[in-house]
TORKOL-4160 file (C-alpha; in steps of 0.2 Angstrom, whole numbers, padded with zeros to 4 digits, m for minus):
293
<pt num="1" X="0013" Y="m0042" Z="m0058"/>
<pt num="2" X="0016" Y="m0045" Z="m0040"/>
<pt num="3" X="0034" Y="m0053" Z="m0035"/>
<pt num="4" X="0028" Y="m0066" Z="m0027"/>
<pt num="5" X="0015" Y="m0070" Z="m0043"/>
<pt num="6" X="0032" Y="m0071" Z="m0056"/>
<pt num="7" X="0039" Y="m0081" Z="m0044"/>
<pt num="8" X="0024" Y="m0094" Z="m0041"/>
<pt num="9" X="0022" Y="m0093" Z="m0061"/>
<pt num="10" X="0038" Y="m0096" Z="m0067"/>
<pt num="11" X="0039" Y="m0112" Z="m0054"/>
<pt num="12" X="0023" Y="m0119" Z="m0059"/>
<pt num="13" X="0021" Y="m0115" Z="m0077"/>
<pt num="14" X="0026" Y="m0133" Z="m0080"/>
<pt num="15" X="0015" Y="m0138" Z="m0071"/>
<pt num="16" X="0001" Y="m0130" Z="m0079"/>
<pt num="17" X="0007" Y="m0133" Z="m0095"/>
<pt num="18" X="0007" Y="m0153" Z="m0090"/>
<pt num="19" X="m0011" Y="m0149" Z="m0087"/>
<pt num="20" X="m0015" Y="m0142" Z="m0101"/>
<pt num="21" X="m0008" Y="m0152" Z="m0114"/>
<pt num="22" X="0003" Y="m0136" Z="m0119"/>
<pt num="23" X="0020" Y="m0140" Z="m0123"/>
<pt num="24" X="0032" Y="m0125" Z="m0117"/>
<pt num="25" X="0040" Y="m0128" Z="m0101"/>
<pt num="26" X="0047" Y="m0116" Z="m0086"/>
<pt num="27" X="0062" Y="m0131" Z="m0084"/>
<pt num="28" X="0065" Y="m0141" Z="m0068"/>
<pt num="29" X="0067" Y="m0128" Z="m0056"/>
<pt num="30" X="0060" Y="m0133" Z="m0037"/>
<pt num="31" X="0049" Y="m0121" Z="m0031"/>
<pt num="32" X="0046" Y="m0114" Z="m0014"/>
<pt num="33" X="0027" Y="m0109" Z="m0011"/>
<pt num="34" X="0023" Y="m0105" Z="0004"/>
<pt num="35" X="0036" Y="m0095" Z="0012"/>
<pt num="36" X="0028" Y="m0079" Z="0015"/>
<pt num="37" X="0024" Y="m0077" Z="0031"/>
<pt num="38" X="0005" Y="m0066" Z="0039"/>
<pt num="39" X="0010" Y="m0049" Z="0045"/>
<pt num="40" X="m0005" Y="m0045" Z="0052"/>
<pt num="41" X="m0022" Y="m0039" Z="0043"/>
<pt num="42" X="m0021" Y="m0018" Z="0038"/>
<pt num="43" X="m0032" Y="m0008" Z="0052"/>
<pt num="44" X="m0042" Y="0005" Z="0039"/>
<pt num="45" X="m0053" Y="0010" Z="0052"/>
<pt num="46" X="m0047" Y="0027" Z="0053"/>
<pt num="47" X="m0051" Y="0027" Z="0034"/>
<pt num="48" X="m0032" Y="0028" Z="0026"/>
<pt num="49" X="m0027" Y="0016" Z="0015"/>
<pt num="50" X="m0008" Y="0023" Z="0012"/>
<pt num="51" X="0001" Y="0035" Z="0021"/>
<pt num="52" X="0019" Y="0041" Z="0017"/>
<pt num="53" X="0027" Y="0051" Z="0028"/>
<pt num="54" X="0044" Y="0064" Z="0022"/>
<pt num="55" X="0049" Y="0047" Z="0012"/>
<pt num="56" X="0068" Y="0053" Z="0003"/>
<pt num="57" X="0078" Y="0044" Z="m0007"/>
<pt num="58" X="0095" Y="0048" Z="m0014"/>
<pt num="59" X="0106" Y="0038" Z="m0028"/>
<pt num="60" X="0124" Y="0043" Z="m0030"/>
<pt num="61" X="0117" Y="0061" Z="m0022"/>
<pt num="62" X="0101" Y="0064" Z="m0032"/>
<pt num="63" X="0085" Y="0066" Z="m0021"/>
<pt num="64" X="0072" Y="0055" Z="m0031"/>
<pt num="65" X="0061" Y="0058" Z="m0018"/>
<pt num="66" X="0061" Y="0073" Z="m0006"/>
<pt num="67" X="0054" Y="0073" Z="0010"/>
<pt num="68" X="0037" Y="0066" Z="0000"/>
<pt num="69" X="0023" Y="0067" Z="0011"/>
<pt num="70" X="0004" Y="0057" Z="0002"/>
<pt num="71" X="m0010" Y="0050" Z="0009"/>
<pt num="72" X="m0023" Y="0038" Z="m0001"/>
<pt num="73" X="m0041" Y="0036" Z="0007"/>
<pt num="74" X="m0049" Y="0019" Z="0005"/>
<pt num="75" X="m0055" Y="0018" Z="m0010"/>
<pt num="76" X="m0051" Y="0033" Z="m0016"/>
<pt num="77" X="m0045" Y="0034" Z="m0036"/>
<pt num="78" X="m0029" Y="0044" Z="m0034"/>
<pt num="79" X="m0021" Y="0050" Z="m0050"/>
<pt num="80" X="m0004" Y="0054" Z="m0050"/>
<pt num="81" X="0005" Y="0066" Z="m0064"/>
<pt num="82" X="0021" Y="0076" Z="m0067"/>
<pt num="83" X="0036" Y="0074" Z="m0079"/>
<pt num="84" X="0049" Y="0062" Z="m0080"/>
<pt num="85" X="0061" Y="0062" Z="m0066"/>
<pt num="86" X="0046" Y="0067" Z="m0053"/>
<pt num="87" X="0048" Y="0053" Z="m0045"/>
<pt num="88" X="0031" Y="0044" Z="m0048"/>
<pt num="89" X="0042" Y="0026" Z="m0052"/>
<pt num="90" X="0055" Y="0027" Z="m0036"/>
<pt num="91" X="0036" Y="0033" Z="m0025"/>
<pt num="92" X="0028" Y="0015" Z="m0029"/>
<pt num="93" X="0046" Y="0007" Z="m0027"/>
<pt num="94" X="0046" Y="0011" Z="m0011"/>
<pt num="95" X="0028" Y="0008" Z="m0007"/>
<pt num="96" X="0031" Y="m0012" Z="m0014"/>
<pt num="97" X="0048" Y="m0014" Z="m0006"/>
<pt num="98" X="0058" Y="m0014" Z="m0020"/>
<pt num="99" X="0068" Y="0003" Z="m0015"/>
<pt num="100" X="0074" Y="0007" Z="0004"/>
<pt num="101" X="0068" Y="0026" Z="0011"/>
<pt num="102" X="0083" Y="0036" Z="0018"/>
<pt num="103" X="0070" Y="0043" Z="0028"/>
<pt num="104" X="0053" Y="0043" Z="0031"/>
<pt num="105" X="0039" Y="0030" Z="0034"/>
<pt num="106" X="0025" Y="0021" Z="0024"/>
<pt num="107" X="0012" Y="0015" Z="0034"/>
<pt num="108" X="m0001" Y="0002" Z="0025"/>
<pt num="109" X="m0018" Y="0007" Z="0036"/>
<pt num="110" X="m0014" Y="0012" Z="0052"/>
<pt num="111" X="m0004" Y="m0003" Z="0056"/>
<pt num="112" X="0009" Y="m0011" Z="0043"/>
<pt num="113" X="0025" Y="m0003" Z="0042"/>
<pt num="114" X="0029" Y="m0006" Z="0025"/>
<pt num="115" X="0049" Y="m0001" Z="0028"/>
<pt num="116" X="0050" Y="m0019" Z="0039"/>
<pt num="117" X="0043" Y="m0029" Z="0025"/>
<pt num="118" X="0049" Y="m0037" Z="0009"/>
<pt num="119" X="0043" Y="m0037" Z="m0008"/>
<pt num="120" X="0033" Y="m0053" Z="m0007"/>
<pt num="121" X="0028" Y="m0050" Z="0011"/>
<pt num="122" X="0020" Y="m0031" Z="0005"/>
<pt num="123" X="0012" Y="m0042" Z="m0012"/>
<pt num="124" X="0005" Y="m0055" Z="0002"/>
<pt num="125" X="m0003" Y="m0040" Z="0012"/>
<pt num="126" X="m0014" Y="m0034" Z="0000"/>
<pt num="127" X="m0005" Y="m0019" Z="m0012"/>
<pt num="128" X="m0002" Y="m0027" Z="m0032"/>
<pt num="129" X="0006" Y="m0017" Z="m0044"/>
<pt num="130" X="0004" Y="m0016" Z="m0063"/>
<pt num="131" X="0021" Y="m0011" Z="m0072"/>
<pt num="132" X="0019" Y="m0001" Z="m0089"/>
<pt num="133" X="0025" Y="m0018" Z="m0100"/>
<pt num="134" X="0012" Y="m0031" Z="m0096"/>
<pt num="135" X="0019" Y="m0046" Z="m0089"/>
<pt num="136" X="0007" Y="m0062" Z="m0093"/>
<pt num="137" X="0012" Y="m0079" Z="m0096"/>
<pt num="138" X="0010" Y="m0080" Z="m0116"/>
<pt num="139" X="0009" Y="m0099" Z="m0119"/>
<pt num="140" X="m0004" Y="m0101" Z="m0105"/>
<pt num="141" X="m0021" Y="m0097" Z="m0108"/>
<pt num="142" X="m0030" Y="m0082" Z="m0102"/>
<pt num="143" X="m0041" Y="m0092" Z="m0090"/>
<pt num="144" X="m0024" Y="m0103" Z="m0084"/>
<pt num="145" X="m0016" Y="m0084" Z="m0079"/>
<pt num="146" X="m0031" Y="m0081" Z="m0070"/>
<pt num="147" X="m0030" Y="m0099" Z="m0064"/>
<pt num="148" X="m0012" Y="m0097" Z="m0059"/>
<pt num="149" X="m0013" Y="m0081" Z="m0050"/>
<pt num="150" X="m0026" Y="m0088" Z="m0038"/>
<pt num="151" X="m0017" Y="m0102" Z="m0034"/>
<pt num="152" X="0002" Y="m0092" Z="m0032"/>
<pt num="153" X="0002" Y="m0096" Z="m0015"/>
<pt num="154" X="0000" Y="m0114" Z="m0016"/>
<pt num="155" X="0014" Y="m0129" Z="m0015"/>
<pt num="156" X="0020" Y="m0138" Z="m0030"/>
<pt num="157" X="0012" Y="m0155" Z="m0026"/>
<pt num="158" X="m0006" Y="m0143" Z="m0020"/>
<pt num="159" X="m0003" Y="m0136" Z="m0037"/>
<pt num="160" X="m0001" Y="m0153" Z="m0048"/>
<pt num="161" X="m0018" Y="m0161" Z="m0041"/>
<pt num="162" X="m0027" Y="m0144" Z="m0039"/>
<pt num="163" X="m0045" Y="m0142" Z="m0045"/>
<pt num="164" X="m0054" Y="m0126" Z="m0045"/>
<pt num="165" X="m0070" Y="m0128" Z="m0035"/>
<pt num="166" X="m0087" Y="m0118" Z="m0042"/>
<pt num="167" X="m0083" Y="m0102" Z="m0033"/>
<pt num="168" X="m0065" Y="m0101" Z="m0039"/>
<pt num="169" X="m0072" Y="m0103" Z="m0056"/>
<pt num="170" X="m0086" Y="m0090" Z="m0054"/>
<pt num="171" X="m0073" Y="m0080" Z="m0046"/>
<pt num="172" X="m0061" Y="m0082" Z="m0064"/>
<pt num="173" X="m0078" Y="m0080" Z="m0072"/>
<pt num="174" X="m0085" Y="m0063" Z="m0063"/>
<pt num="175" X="m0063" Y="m0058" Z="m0068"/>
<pt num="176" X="m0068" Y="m0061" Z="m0087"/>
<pt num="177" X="m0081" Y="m0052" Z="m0088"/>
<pt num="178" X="m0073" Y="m0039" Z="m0078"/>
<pt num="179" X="m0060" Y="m0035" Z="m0090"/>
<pt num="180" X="m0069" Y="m0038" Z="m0104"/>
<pt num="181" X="m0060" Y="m0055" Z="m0110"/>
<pt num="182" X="m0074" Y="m0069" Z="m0107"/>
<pt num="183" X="m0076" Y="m0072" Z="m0124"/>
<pt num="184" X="m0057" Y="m0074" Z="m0125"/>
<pt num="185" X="m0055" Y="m0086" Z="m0108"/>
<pt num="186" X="m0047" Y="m0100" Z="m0120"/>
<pt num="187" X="m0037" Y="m0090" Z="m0129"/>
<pt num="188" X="m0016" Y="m0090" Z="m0130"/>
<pt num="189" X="m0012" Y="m0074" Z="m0119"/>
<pt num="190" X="0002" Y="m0071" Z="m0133"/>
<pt num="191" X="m0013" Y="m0069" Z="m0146"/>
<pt num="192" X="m0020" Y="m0055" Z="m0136"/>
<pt num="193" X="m0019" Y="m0036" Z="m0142"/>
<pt num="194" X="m0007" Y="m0025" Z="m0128"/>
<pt num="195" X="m0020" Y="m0018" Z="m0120"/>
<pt num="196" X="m0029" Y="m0035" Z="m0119"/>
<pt num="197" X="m0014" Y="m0039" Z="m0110"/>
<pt num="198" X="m0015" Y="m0025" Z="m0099"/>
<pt num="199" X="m0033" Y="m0030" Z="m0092"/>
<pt num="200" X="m0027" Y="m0048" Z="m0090"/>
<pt num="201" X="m0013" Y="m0042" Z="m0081"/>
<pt num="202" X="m0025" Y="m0032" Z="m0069"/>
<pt num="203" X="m0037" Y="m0047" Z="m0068"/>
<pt num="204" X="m0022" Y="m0056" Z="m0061"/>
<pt num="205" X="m0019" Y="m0045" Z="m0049"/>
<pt num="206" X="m0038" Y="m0046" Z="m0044"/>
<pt num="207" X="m0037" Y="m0063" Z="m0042"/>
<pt num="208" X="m0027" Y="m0059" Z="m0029"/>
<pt num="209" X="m0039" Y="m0046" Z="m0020"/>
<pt num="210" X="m0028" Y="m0031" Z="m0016"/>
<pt num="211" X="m0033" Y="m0020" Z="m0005"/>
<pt num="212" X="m0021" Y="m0006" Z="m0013"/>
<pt num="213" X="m0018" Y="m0005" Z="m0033"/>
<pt num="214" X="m0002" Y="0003" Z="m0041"/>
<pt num="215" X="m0004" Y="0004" Z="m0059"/>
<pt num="216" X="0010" Y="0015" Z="m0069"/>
<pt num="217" X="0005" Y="0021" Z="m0087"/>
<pt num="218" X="m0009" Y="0006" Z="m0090"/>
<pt num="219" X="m0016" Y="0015" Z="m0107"/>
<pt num="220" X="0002" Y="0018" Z="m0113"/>
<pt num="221" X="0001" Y="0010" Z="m0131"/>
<pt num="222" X="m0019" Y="0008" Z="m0131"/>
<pt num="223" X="m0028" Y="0010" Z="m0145"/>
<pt num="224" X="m0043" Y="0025" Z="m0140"/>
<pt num="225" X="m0059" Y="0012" Z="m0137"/>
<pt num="226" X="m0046" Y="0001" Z="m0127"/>
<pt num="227" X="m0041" Y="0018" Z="m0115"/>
<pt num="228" X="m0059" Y="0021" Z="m0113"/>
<pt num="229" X="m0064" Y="0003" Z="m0108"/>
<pt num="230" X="m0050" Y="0003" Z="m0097"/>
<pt num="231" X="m0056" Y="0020" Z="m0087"/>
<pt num="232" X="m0073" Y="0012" Z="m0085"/>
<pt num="233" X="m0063" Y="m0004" Z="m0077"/>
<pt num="234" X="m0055" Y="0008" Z="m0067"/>
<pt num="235" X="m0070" Y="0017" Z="m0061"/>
<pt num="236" X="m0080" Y="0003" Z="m0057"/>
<pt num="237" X="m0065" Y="m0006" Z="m0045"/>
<pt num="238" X="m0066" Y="0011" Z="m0034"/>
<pt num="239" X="m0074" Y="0011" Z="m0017"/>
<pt num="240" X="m0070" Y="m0009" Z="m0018"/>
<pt num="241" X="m0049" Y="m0005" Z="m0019"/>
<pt num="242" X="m0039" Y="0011" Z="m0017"/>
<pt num="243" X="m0029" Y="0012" Z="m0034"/>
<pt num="244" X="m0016" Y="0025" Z="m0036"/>
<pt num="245" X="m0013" Y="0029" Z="m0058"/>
<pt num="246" X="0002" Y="0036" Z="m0064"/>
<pt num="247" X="m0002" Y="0042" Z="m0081"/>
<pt num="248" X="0003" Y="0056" Z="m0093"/>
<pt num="249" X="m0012" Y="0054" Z="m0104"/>
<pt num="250" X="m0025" Y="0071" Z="m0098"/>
<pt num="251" X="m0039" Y="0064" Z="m0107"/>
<pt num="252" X="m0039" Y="0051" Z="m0097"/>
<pt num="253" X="m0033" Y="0057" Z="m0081"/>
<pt num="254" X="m0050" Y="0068" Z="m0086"/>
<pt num="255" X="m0060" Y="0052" Z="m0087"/>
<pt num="256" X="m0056" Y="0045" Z="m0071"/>
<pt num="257" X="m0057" Y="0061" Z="m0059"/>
<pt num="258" X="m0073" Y="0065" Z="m0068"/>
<pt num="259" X="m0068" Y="0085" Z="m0062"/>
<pt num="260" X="m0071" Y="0083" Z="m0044"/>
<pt num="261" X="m0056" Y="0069" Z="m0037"/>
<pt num="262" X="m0040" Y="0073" Z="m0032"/>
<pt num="263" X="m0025" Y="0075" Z="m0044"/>
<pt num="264" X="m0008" Y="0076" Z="m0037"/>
<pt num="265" X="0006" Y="0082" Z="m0043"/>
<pt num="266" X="0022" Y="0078" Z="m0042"/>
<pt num="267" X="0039" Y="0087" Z="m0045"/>
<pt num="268" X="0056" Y="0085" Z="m0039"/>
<pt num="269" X="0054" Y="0070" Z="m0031"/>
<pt num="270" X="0040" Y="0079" Z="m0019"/>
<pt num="271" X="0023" Y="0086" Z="m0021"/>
<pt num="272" X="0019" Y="0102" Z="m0031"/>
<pt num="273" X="0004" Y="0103" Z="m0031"/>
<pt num="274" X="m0017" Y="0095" Z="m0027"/>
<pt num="275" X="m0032" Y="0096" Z="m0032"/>
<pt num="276" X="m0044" Y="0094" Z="m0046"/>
<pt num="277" X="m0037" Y="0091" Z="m0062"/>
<pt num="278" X="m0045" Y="0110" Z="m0068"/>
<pt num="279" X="m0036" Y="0116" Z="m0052"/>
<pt num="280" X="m0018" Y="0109" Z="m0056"/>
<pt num="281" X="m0021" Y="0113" Z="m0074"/>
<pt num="282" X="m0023" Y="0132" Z="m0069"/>
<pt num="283" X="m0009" Y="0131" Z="m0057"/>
<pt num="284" X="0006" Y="0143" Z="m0063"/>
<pt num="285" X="0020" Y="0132" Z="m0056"/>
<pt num="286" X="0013" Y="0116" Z="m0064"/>
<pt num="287" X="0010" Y="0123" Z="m0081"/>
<pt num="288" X="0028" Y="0128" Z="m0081"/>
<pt num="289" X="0036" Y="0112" Z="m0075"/>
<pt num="290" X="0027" Y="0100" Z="m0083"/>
<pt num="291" X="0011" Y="0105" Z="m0094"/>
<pt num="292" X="0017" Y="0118" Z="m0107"/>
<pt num="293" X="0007" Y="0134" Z="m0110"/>
């Protein structure tokens, strides 16, 4: 969940609830919508939607990233593996704003500096990132987190007297169906199963149209018939948004690069290796560090 989208949610989930006839409240805490400011509209023109460039980072000493160099086409599917410690986690840091780069520059299209942004500003320009634990609202419906992630950009007094109008509720509806939870739109999100939880989580973020997904371990935890629904979600939003998946799981990793996309590797806190998954697989260097003979 985007930090704009917790922020919007935990503001207005009184609201909502009022709405709703629900009785848990988020407390009477003023909110303030509408402070992110426009940075301008990414240029993908030249057909890049990401592009780090010798991106390093250090904590107390520790290079979590090392001169990391990646480039992620639009709408490419990009999966990202390699062991703990690689730096796949600090890699999307940096990419939302939440870490600062010693060096280096991220570059959203050919235009947006993403080092001069924050958090909410990067969220507002179009990437949304999906953390391993799903973050939903539980006591709010599912359609109401749909409902509240297309309106996170709105005031409080816009949200009190907001009404969807038809499009925004085929747009929900189209979301539904997408991640396979229209038969479940009045449900309590607290009632879902986990990966339920993780599609509705990706359906918030859809609400919001990113043009850049980052989605960290999405089937951890997922029963088998939940990883293979989520792979065909997966496939079916490439070509309309670049998504970048860090995942352990090969079998799904498999599923997604369906033996012709790019895997990447990464090691160190830089890139050891690319290619198809069949090419890393053989490669000497990655079956050492991180595959296992």
């Amino acid at each position: 969940m985007t930090p704009e989208l917790q922020e919007a949610g935990a503001r207005a989930l009184e609201l909502l609830h009022a709405r709703a006839g629900l009785r848990q409240g988020s407390g009477d805490r003023e909110a303030s919508f509408g402070r992110i400011h426009k940075h301008g509209v990414p240029d993908f023109a030249h057909g890049v939607a990401l592009y780090l460039d010798e991106i390093t980072v250090s904590f107390d000493g520790f290079k979590a990233l090392n001169a990391l160099s990646l480039a992620i086409n639009v709408g490419e599917l990009r999966c990202i593996i390699g062991p703990n410690g690689a730096g796949k986690t600090t890699m999307m840091d940096v990419i939302t704003g939440k870490t600062r780069p010693d060096h280096g520059s991220a570059t959203f299209g050919s235009n947006i500096d993403l080092l001069r942004l924050r958090e909410n500003d990067i969220a507002q320009i179009g990437i949304g990132r999906k953390f391993q634990k799903p973050t939903v609202y539980e006591y709010l419906t599912v359609f109401e987190n749909l409902e509240l992630a297309l309106k996170a950009d709105r005031g409080v007094s816009a949200s009190m007297f907001f009404k969807l109008s038809g499009p925004q509720r085929d747009r929900i509806g189209e979301i539904l169906t997408l991640i396979h939870l229209r038969n479940d739109a009045q449900r309590i999100a607290g009632l879902l199963s986990h990966g339920q939880k993780q599609w509705l989580e990706i359906g918030m973020l859809l609400m919001q149209d990113p043009k850049l997904l980052l989605l960290d371990e999405p089937v951890a935890g997922m029963t088998d018939e939940e990883t293979e629904r989520t792979a065909e979600l997966f496939l079916s939003l490439e070509g309309q948004h670049s998504l970048v998946v860090v995942e352990h799981d090969m079998k799904f990793v498999g599923e997604l690069t369906q033996g012709w996309k790019k895997v990447t590797v990464l090691h160190e806190g830089s890139v050891l290796a690319e290619g198809t998954l069949a090419d890393v697989q053989a490669n000497e260097k990655v079956v050492e560090v991180y595959l296992g003979r």
